[in-house]
Structure formats: structure tokens, C-alpha cells
VOVEX-480030 format. One line per 5 residues: number of its first residue (from 1); for each residue x, y, z of C-alpha. Coordinates in steps of 0.25 Angstrom, whole numbers. Layout:
# VOVEX-480030
NUM) X,Y,Z; ... $
//
This chain:
# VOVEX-480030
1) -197,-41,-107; -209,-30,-107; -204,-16,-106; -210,-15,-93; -206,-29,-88 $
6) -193,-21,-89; -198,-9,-82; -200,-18,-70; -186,-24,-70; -179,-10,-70 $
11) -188,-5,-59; -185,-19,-50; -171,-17,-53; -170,-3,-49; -179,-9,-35 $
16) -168,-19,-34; -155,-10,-36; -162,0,-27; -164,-10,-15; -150,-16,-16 $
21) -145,-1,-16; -155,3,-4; -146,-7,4; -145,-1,18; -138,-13,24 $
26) -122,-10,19; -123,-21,9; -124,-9,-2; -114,3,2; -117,13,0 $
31) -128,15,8; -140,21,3; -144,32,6; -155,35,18; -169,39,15 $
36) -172,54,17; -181,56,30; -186,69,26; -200,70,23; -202,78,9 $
41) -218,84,5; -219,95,-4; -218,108,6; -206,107,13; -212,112,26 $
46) -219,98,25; -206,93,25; -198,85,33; -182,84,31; -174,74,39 $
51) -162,69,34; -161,53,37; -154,44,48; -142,41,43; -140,24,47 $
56) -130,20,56; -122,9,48; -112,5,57; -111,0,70; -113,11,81 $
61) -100,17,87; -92,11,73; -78,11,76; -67,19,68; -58,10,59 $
66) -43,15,56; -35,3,48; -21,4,49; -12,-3,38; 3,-3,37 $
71) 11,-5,26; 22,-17,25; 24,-20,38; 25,-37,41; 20,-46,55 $
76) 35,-44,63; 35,-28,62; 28,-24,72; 30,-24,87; 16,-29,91 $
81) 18,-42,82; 33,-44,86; 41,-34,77; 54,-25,81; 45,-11,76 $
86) 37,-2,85; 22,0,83; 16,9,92; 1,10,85; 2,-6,81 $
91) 7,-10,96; -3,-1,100; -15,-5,94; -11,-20,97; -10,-19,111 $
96) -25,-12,110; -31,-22,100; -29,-35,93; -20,-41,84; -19,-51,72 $
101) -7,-59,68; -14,-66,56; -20,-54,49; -14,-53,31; -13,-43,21 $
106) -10,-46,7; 4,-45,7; 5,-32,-2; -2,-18,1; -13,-13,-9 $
111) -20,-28,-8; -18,-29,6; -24,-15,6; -37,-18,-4; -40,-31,5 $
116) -39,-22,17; -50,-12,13; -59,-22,5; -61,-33,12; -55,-41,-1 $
121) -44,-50,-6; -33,-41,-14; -35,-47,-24; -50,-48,-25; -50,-31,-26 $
126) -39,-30,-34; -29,-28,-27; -19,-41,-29; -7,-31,-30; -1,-17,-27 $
131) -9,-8,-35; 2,-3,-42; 3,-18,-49; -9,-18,-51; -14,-26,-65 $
136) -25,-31,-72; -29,-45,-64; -42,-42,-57; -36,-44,-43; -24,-35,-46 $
141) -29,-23,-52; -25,-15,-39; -42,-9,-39; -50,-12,-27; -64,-14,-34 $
146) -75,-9,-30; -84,-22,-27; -73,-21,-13; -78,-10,-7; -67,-5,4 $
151) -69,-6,21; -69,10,18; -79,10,8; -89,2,17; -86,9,29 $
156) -86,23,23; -101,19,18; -106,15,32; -101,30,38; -87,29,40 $
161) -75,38,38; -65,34,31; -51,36,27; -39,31,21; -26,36,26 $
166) -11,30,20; -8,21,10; -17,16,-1; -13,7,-11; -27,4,-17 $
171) -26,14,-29; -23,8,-44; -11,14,-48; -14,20,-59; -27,28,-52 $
176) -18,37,-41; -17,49,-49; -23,63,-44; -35,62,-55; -39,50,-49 $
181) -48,40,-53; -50,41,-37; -61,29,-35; -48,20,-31; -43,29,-20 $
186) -45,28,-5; -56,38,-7; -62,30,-17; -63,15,-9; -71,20,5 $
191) -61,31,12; -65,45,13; -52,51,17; -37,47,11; -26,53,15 $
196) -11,44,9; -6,36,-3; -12,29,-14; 1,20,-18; 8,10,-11 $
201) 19,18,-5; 24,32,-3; 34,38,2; 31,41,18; 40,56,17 $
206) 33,61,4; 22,53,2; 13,52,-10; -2,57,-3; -17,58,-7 $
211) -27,64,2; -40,58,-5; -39,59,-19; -28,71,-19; -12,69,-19 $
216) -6,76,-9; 8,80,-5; 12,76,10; 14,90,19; 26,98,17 $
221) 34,93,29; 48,87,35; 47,74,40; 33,70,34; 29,55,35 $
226) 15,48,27; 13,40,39; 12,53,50; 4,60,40; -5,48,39 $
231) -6,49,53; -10,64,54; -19,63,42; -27,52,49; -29,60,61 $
236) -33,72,53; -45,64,45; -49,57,60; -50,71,65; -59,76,53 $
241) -67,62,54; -70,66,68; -73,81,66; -81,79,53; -88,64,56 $
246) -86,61,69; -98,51,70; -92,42,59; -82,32,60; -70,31,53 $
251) -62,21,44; -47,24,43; -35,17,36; -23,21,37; -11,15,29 $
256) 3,20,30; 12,17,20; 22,12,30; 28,3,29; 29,2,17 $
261) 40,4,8; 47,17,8; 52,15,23; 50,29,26; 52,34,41 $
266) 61,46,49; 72,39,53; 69,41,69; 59,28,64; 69,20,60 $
271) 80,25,69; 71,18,81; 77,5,74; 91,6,73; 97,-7,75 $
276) 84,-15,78; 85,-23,65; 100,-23,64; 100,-39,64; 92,-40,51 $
281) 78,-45,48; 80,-60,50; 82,-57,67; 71,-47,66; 63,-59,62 $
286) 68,-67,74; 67,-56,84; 52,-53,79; 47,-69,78; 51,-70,92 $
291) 43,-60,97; 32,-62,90; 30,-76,96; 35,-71,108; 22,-60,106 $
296) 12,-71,103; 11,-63,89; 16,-77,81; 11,-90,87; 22,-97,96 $
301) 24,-108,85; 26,-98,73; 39,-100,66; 47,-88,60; 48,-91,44 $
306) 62,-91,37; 65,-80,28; 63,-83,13; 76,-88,8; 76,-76,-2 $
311) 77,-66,6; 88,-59,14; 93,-65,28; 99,-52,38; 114,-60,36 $
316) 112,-58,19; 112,-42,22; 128,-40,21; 133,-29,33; 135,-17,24 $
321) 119,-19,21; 113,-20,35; 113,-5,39; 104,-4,28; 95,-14,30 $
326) 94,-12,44; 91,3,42; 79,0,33; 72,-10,43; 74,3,52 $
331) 67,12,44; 56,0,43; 54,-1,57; 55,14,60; 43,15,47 $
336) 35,7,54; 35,13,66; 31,25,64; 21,21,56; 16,14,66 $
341) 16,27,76; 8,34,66; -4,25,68; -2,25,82; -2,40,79 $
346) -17,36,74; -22,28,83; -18,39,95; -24,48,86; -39,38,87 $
351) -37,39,102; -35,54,101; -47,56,95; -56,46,103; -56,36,93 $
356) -49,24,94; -58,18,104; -67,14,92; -58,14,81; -53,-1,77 $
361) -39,0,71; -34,-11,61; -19,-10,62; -13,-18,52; 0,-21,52 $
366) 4,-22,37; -1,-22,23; 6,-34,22; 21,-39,26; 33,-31,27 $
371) 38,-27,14; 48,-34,9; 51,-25,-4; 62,-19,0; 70,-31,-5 $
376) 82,-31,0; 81,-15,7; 80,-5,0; 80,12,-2; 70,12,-12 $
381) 58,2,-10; 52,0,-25; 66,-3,-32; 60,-18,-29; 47,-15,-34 $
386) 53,-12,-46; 62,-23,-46; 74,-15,-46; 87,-20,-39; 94,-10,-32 $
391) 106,-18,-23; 110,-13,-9; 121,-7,-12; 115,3,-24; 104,7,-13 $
396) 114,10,-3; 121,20,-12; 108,25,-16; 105,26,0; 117,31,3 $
401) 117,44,-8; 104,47,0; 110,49,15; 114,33,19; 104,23,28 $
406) 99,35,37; 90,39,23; 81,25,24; 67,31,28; 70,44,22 $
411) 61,51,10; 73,48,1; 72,33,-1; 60,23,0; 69,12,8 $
416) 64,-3,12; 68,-14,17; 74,-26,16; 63,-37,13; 71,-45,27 $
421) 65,-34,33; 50,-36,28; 52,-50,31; 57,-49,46; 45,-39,47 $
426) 34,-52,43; 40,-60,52; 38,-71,56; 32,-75,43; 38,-78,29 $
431) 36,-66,17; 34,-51,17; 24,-40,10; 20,-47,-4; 21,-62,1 $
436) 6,-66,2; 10,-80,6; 18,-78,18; 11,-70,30; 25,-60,30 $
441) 17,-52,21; 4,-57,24; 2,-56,39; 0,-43,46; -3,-39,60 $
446) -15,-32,63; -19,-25,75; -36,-22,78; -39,-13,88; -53,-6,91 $
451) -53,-5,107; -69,-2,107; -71,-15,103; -58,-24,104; -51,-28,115 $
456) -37,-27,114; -31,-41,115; -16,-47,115; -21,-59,108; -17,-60,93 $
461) -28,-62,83; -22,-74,76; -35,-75,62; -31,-75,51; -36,-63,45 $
466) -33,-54,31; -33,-41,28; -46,-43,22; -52,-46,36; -52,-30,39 $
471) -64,-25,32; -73,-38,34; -69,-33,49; -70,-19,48; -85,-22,43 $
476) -88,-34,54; -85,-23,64; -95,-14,60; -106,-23,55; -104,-20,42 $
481) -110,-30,31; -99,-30,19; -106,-24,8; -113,-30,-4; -112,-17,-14 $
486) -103,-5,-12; -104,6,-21; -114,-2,-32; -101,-11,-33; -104,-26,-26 $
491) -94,-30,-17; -86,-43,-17; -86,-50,-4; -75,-48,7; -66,-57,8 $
496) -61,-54,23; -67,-58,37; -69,-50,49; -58,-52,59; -66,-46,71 $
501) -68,-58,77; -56,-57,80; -56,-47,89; -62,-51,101; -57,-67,98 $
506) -45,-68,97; -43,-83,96; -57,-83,86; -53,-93,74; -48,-87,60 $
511) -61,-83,52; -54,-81,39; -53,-94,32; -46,-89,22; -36,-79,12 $
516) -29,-79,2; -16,-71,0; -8,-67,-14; 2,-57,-18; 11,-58,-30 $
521) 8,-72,-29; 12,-72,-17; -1,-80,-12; -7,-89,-2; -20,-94,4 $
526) -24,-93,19; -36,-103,23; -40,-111,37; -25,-108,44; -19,-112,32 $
531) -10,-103,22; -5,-109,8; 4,-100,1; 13,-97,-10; 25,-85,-12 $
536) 24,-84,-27; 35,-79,-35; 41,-68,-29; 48,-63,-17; 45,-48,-12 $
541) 59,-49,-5; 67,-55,-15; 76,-46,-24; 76,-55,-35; 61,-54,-37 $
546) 59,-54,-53; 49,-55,-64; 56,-68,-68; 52,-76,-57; 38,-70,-57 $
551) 38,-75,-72; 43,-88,-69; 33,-91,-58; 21,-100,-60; 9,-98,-48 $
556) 5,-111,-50; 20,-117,-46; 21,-109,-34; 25,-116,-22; 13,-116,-11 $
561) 16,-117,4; 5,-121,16; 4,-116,29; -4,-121,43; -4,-107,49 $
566) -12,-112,59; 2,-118,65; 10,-109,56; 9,-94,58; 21,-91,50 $
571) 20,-99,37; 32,-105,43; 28,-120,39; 25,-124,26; 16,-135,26 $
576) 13,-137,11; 18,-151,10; 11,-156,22; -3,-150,17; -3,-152,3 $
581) -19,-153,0; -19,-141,8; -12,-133,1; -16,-137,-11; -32,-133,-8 $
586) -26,-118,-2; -20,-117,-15; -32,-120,-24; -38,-112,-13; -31,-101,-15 $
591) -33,-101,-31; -47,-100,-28; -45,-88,-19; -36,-83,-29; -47,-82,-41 $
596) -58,-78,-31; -47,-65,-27; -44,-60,-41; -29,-66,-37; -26,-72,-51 $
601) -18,-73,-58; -10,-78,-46; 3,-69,-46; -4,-58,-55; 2,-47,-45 $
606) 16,-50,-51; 13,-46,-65; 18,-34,-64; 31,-38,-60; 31,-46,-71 $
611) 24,-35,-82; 31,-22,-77; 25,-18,-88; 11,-18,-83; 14,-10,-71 $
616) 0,-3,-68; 2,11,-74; -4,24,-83; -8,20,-96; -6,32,-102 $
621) 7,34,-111; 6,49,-111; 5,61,-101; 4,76,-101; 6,82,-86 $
626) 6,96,-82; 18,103,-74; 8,100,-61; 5,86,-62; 10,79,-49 $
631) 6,66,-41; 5,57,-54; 6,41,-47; 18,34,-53; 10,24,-57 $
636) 1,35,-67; 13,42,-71; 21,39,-83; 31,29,-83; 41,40,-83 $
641) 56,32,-82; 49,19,-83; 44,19,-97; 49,25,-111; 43,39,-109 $
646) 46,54,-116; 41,66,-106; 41,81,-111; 40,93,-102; 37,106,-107 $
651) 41,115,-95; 47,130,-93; 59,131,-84; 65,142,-77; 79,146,-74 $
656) 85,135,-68; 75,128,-66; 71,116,-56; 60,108,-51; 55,94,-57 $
661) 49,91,-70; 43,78,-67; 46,68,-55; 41,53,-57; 42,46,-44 $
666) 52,50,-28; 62,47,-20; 63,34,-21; 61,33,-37; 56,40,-49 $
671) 61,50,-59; 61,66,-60; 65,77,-70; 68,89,-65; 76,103,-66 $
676) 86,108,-57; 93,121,-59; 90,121,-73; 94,107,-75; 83,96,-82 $
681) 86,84,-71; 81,71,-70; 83,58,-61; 77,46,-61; 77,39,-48 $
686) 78,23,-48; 74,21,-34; 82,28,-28; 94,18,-29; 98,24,-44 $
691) 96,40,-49; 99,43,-62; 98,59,-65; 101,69,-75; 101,82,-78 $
696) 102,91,-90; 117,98,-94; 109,111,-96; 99,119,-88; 87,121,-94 $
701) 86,137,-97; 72,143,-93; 59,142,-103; 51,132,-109; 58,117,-111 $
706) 52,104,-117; 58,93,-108; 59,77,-113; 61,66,-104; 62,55,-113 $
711) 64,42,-103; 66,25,-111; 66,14,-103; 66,2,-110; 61,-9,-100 $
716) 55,-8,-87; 65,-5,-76; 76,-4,-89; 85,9,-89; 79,22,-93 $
721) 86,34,-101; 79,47,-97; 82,58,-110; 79,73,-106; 79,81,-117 $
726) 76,97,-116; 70,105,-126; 73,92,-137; 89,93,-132; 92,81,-123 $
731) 98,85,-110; 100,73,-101; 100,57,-102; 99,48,-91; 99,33,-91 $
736) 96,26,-80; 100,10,-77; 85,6,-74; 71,11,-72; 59,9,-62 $
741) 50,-2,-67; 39,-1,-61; 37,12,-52; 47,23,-44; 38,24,-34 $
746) 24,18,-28; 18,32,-25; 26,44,-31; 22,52,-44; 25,59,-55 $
751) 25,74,-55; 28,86,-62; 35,98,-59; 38,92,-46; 43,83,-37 $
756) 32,77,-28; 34,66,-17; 46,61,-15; 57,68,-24; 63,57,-36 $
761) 76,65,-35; 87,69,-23; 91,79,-30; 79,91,-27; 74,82,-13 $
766) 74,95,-5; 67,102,-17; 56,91,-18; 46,93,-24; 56,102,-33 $
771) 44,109,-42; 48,113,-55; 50,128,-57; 46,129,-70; 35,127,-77 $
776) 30,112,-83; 19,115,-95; 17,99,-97; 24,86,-97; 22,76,-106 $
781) 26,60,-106; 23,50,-116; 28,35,-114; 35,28,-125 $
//
């Protein structure tokens, strides 16, 4: 080819990329930019400046969005679909809008949360798995990619506001720290304003923050709750949206971390409940199935399914237990509650401002099911995630050392409870949160208002729709064509359909064909009225969950099951043997689904719990922290009382010293060094249910010290001895029975000189955050 048959190439590609790019139909975002009016000659006085028209993108008068998204809450909780607990904003919001009783989530939080904002399957953005199991299987890598351009990031192209307020959960682990890299944030996927928590939980009392890109510490005052400062915080940003851009609509999403686990409410909440559930979960379930058929929320002929045979019935609680359980469903309900009155707090707060006439609300009931994770009830919810037993008795002791049953919902433990409890909350269907099979931890209510343009109707939607039905929607309501290329990156397709016609139909037949479901294996296949399914190898609510029966599974053996739900609302009636060529082209149907989703290998979310070892994490071995270094994510920190690790602080004390050195987790689990009166201390907090501490014989006199921590733990969860060793003479030992595995805590940090969040020890509680009154030069840790 001729230099300048070259020449031309290069110019017709630059014509070509130019056009695509000059795209003013939303099929490349961003937009361009408009053409200058102005009229420019040499002389400026023969001039002409105007500046352009800006193009109205959206329909006229474009209604506001706020998407409310609870957190592990199941069908059967709720008084508008049947439940035993109050709902002011949910009831509400019904009574002025429409509802869905066949509407699915993912069965676990960060996917269900991807496939919300995207538009996508979980795992066709990466997102297979919590992020903080993420691992190195295309559909499990816990990143959003770019070629799925959030609801926020389209919306925010076409002129809206927008603005993220609660939980997260979208954010690789290993990417929270305060230096960033920030792209993988809330302010880095479409929202112009965030205001919560990156991680998956945190404590309601002293919660872990971020405002934008910063940590922050919650306000300094008695009774502070996350979800009332969401509240207040949401109302604060509506008020500068209308003051500084009142001509623009907004997108809002606000994500409590309620309910999910801790269970953290005043006990006013949960005294509104005293002996409501006394008669366990198992006459819960009757109570509420009654009602909801009674309701017309359930279909007349729906059967209420039988509890799995391995869990707990009420009559295996002994009597000496029930108090106990009985009070943890109490806290539950009175969670939820006022959760509830917050976003009713928010929607009175539209109508205040003269905005809820054309702001549609998306309430949805749930994340996924009620969480079934606190096993058999529990004070400290991650002891199961780190598959660490802790009998009834031993966390009865524990509870009792703290102030007795009156403690549950408090700062000072991170209760949950009983899995019969999750499962009374899904009735009346079969499974809780992680099972993808079952619709108990697939199916959530969700409630659609917009009174500008819907008509409030008492006639239950009944289509089958997923949570990657709401962006298609969002976009169908205001005309907008999904877009082609987003940011120079070119977009895979949704995989959702709009559900809003629904809204004025409510008898209109299903448009979504089809979906497919997995979570730790945990999988199945929706398609025409039809659901094949299959619960994989492990049970959330069994205690007896191991990586031996994870080993010892086989995918391909699984034991597949067939329902007609177009005569079986409930998954009650297995009709495999009766259809055996149909289910045997839904399960090649849903391996095909499986390879188009990034969803293989089937069961890949489980490696972790088979490779502990492999637990996302730092790959660094060695760090060098100044005495100021605060609000380091567990997940980045060093594996301190987890891993073989020697740490060295070169400090000044004073006379009688006190304060903390370092702190590695809160309340509910972690480790700290710190001085007290002059005394090197040190405790390590096994979730709250065991505290090992320590303390040197001596005081440490005033002046420069060298400090070595020098921690061996030979396995993974194995028992850990902690050496402290002053100025080369050791001082203290401890040996502790066991260790964390995996992680303290989902959302506390490592600090120095100080104790933020919740405090890992009792013992300087009212001192928290207990700043060191010394002076810390540097600390250095090396991993053995």
C-alpha cells in the first residue's frame, strides 16, 4: 500500500470515529458536546457571543427516582404482605401504589445489588459473590466492569442528580482504603453524591462512614442510629438539589443496612414485641400463611412448604433457651420497624418539599430472603462465617458477663437470630438468603408508587419479574434507548425487561420468558411458568456446614427438582418424575445460560470456603505505619492474629501511660494492644464469646521503648500465642484456644494510637476511642 493510499485510511478512520463519537441520539454517552453559537470575526466588536441551547434529553416534567432497598428481610415480614411487623412507609406506599408478589433478587446482597444498578446478571458483571469472596473466575471477581454502565451512570449523562445513600457492597475489598484507587466507588459508577458504608455491614451505633471518597466519623452523640442519619443526610442533599438545581430531576438510592446482621435497635423497638413471637417460628409461619391467603397476597390454592428436616422445629428449643430466642426475633421485628419509619420519615420529607407527586418510588422489600446466618441465635453474627462453633450455653455466659438478655440490640454485641426465625420471615415458601433455588430467599415484595402517573390499585401484580427488570424499567419510563457505548467502553446488552406494563394492567401476561438463578451452587432456571432447580451442597441454616461436604460434592450428581408455578406458587409440589423431558431440557437450558453468564465453574463461590487460604487479601508481607494511620479496611490490613506475624513499635511513653497502640477490629471481634496506667495490655477478642487478655507485671517507666508483638498461629482458625516483648525482655504471653479464620469483622479497621468504631475491649468502653498519650514514631509489621 502507497504512502498515501495510507494517508486516506487514517483520515476516513478519523471521519468514522468522529461520527460515531458526534452521536447525539444516547447510543454514545457521553453526549457531545454542543456547537458554539457565537459568531467569531477578527474585531471583537464584529462579534457575536451566544452561548448554545442546551438539548432537552429527557421527557418534559421527568420524574424524580428514590429506590429504596432493604436488607435481609423475606416474603412473611411485613404487614402489607401478611407479616406480624409494622411498616408504616411500606404500608403506605402500597395502599398508594401497586404491588408485586413474583418480583427476585439473587439470593445474596452485593449480586443482587450489581444486577439492580446494571441491568445484568450477577454474574455477567462480576459479581457471582459477596465482594469479599471475591476470586479469579471471570464472573466472580466482585468488579462491575465498565462495558455495564450503571442506571446512575446513564441517567447522570442525561441531566440527572444523583446520589447514593447507605449501603454499598460493590467495592473490591482490597480497594476501600483512604488513598483509593476510587473509580470502583459509588462516585465512580454514576452518583455525584455518597453518603454510608462501602462493606457489607456495620455496626448501626458506630458505624464505619464515607461521605464521597473520605472516611468519616458518625457525630459525637448519645443514642446515634445509621439509619436516622441516613434519613437526615438524605433530606440535607434533597434540600441543596433543590436550592442549587432545582430544574433537575433527581435519582436517589437509599440502602440501610437494616436488616441485616448486627440486629441493632433501642430497645423501645423491640420492647413493642414482647411476647408476640413467644410461640416460636413454626406458629409464626401458620399464623402468617393464613393471612396472606386470607389477603389475596398468596393464591387460594398455594400450599405452605415444610420446614427442611435439618433445621430446628420451636419444640427442639429446650425451655431454659426460649427467652433467648424469643428475645432476638424481638429485636428483629423492632429493627425492622424502625427502619421502616425512617423511610417513611423520607417519603413525608418528598411531600414536604412538594415532590412526591412526581417522584416514582421502587420499595423493595429485601436484598434477598431473611438471613438465615445466625444459625442457631447468636450475640456475635460472623462466628458462623468463620465457621466457628460457639454452643448456647458459652454465648449465654458471654451474654450474661455483658448485662443479661436486655443487652441484644446494644453497641456491645452483633446479635442474630435463629435461622427458624429467617425461615418463618420467607414464608410460605422453602429456603432463606443464600438459597437461589427456593423463592424464600429469592422472592421479595416490591411496592411501585408514582401517583402523577399510576393509579393506586389493590390488585396484586402477579409477572414474574427480577431485579434486573429495574433499569430496563427505569429507562422505558423516560424514553431512553440503552446505550450502545459508555465512556468509550461498548456495553453488553441488558439482560432485563421493563415491567411498566404492568402498571396500568394488572392482569397483562408475564413478559419475561425467562432467568436464571445461582448462588453457592444454589441454582435453578425460571422459563414459561416453569422453575427447575437444585439446592447444591450446603445449607445456610445448618451448623454442620463444612468444607468436607463441599469436597465431597459433584455438581453433576445433584438432585434436580421441577416446578409448574403456574399451579404451584410455593415450590410446594415437585413434579420432576412427572416431567422428566422437561426438566431435562431446563437443565441443559440452564448450562447454556450458565456459560453465556460467566457462572462457571458451577459452585465456584464455594472456593473459599474450601481454600481459606485464598481469602481476598493485601499482597503485601510488610508495612510501615505512622503513629496517625486510622481507617485501614480489615481486608487491606495485615493479618494480624490470623497469620505468623512479628510487629515493632518504637513509641515514647509518659508516666503512666495509657491509650491504644494498635486496635484490629470492635466490639464484636478483633484484637488490641494498648497501655493502661502504665501497663503494656493486650486482648484478643474471639467474637465476643471468648477474650483472652494480658498485661505486663511491670509498668512501663516514661521514655523511648521498642515494643515487639510477636503472634504464631499455625493453621487457619488454629490457637495463636501472642509474645509481648519490651525493650528485647519479654513481658507477657498469651495463648488463645483458637483464632479468626477469615475476618473479625466485615467493616472495622486497623488503627494506631487509637481506638476508632467500636472498641475491641470492655475494658476502656467509656474511654473509646482511648487515644494514646504518648507518642508513637512508627510501627512496623512483617508476616512470617
Amino acid at each position: 500500500m502507497s504512502r498515501i493510499s495510507i494517508r486516506w485510511v487514517i483520515v476516513l478512520s478519523i471521519v468514522t470515529a468522529t461520527d460515531l463519537w458526534a452521536e447525539d441520539d444516547g447510543s454514545v454517552l457521553p453526549f457531545p458536546p454542543s456547537r458554539m453559537e457565537s459568531v467569531v470575526k477578527p474585531r471583537l466588536q464584529d462579534s457575536t457571543m451566544k452561548w448554545p441551547e442546551q438539548p432537552q434529553r429527557l421527557p418534559q416534567n421527568a420524574p424524580n427516582i428514590l429506590i429504596v432497598l432493604l436488607d435481609d428481610v423475606g416474603f412473611g415480614v411485613s404487614e402489607v404482605f401478611g407479616g406480624e411487623v409494622e411498616t408504616p412507609a411500606f404500608k403506605k406506599l402500597a395502599s398508594e401504589g401497586i404491588r408485586y408478589n413474583c418480583f427476585h433478587t439473587t439470593a445474596i446482597c452485593s449480586p443482587t445489588r450489581a444486577s439492580l444498578l446494571t441491568g445484568r446478571n450477577h454474574t455477567r458483571v462480576g459479581s457471582g459473590t459477596i465482594a469479599e469472596r471475591a476470586i479469579a473466575f471471570d464472573g466472580f471477581t466482585g468488579v462491575i466492569p465498565r462495558t455495564a454502565a450503571t442506571v446512575a451512570d446513564v441517567l447522570q449523562n442525561y441531566g440527572y442528580r444523583t446520589a447514593a445513600f447507605g449501603k454499598w457492597h460493590n467495592t473490591p475489598a482490597t480497594e476501600t482504603t483512604s488513598i483509593g484507587p476510587f473509580d470502583r466507588w459509588p462516585t465512580g459508577y454514576g452518583f455525584d453524591h455518597f453518603w454510608g458504608f462501602i462493606a457489607g455491614e456495620t455496626s448501626q451505633w458506630e458505624p464505619r462512614l464515607t461521605h464521597n471518597t473520605l472516611h468519616i466519623e458518625p457525630p459525637e452523640q448519645d443514642g446515634y442510629h445509621l439509619t436516622e442519619g441516613m434519613v437526615d443526610q438524605a433530606l440535607l442533599w434533597m434540600d441543596n438539589h433543590q436550592a442549587f438545581s432545582p430544574d433537575k430531576p433527581f435519582f436517589m438510592y437509599w440502602a440501610p443496612g437494616a436488616a441485616h446482621g448486627p440486629h441493632h435497635v433501642a430497645a423501645k423497638w423491640a420492647d413493642k414485641y414482647k411476647g408476640k413471637f413467644d410461640d416460636g417460628w413454626d406458629a409464626y409461619r401458620k399464623r402468617v400463611f393464613k393471612r396472606q391467603v386470607e389477603m389475596g397476597i398468596v393464591p387460594p390454592e398455594t400450599k405452605l412448604t415444610r420446614r427442611d428436616q435439618s433445621m430446628q422445629g420451636w419444640d427442639d428449643i429446650t425451655e431454659k433457651q426460649r427467652p433467648f430466642q424469643q428475645r432476638l426475633m424481638e429485636v428483629f421485628a423492632g429493627f425492622v420497624e424502625h427502619t421502616d419509619a425512617q423511610v417513611l420519615k423520607l417519603v413525608e420529607g418528598l411531600e414536604e418539599r412538594g415532590l412526591r407527586e412526581n417522584t416514582i418510588v421502587m420499595y423493595i422489600w429485601g436484598d434477598n430472603g431473611s438471613s438465615s446466618e445466625g444459625v442457631q441465635g447468636t450475640i456475635s453474627e460472623l462466628l458462623a462465617q468463620n465457621q466457628l462453633d460457639a454452643p448456647y450455653e458459652q454465648q449465654i455466659a458471654a451474654l450474661n458477663e455483658l448485662g443479661g438478655l436486655e443487652v441484644l440490640g446494644s453497641p456491645e454485641v452483633d446479635n442474630m437470630y435463629h435461622a427458624g426465625w429467617a425461615w418463618a420471615g420467607g414464608t410460605p415458601f422453602k429456603g432463606t438468603k443464600l438459597v437461589a433455588s427456593y423463592f424464600g430467599g429469592t422472592r421479595n415484595p416490591l411496592v411501585i408508587s408514582w401517583p402523577k402517573k399510576i393509579k393506586p390499585s389493590a390488585q396484586i401484580r402477579s409477572q414474574f419479574h427480577h431485579v434486573v427488570d429495574i433499569a430496563p424499567t427505569i429507562y422505558d419510563l423516560l424514553e431512553i434507548t440503552p446505550p450502545k457505548v459508555v465512556n468509550g467502553h461498548e456495553q453488553i446488552p441488558l439482560d432485563g425487561v421493563s415491567m411498566v406494563y404492568t402498571f396500568d394492567h394488572a392482569e397483562a401476561p408475564t413478559a419475561k420468558k425467562e432467568q436464571f438463578f445461582d448462588n453457592y451452587a444454589s441454582r435453578g432456571i425460571y422459563k414459561n411458568g416453569w422453575m427447575a432447580c437444585t439446592i447444591g451442597p450446603t445449607l445456610p441454616w445448618d451448623p454442620a456446614n463444612n468444607p468436607q461436604r463441599i469436597r465431597e460434592w459433584d455438581s453433576a450428581s445433584d438432585r434436580w427438582e421441577l416446578y409448574d408455578l403456574r399451579t404451584d406458587f410455593s415450590q410446594a409440589n415437585d413434579v420432576a418424575q412427572e416431567h422428566p423431558e422437561k426438566l431435562t431440557a431446563l437443565k441443559k437450558r440452564f448450562l447454556e445460560l450458565a456459560e453465556e453468564n460467566q457462572d462457571l465453574p458451577i459452585g465456584a463461590a464455594l472456593w473459599t470456603r474450601l481454600h481459606p487460604e485464598d481469602v481476598i487479601a493485601t499482597p503485601y508481607k510488610e508495612w510501615t505505619f505512622h503513629g496517625k494511620t486510622r481507617r485501614m479496611p480489615e481486608f487491606t490490613a495485615p493479618g494480624l492474629g490470623k497469620k505468623d506475624n512479628v510487629l515493632e513499635i518504637d513509641l515514647t511513653t509518659r508516666e503512666k501511660s495509657k491509650g491504644v497502640l494498635y486496635a484490629l477490629g470492635g466490639a464484636s471481634a478483633g484484637l488490641t494492644c494498648y497501655m493502661d496506667d502504665g501497663y503494656l495490655c493486650y486482648e484478643y477478642n474471639l467474637f465476643i464469646v471468648e477474650r483472652y487478655t494480658v498485661k505486663s507485671k511491670q509498668r512501663i517507666p516514661a521514655g523511648k521503648h521498642q515494643i515487639v508483638v510477636d503472634t504464631k498461629v499455625p493453621r487457619p482458625g488454629g490457637p495463636a500465642t501472642i509474645v509481648l516483648k519490651v525493650d528485647g525482655e519479654k513481658v507477657a504471653t498469651l495463648v488463645t484456644k483458637r483464632s479468626a479464620p477469615v475476618a473479625f469483622t466485615a467493616s472495622e479497621t486497623f488503627d494506631v494510637g487509637v481506638d476508632l468504631g467500636s472498641p475491641v475491649s470492655t475494658n476502656y468502653t467509656k474511654r473509646k476511642p482511648f487515644a494514646f498519650d504518648g507518642t508513637i514514631k512508627h510501627i512496623n509489621v512483617r508476616l512470617n
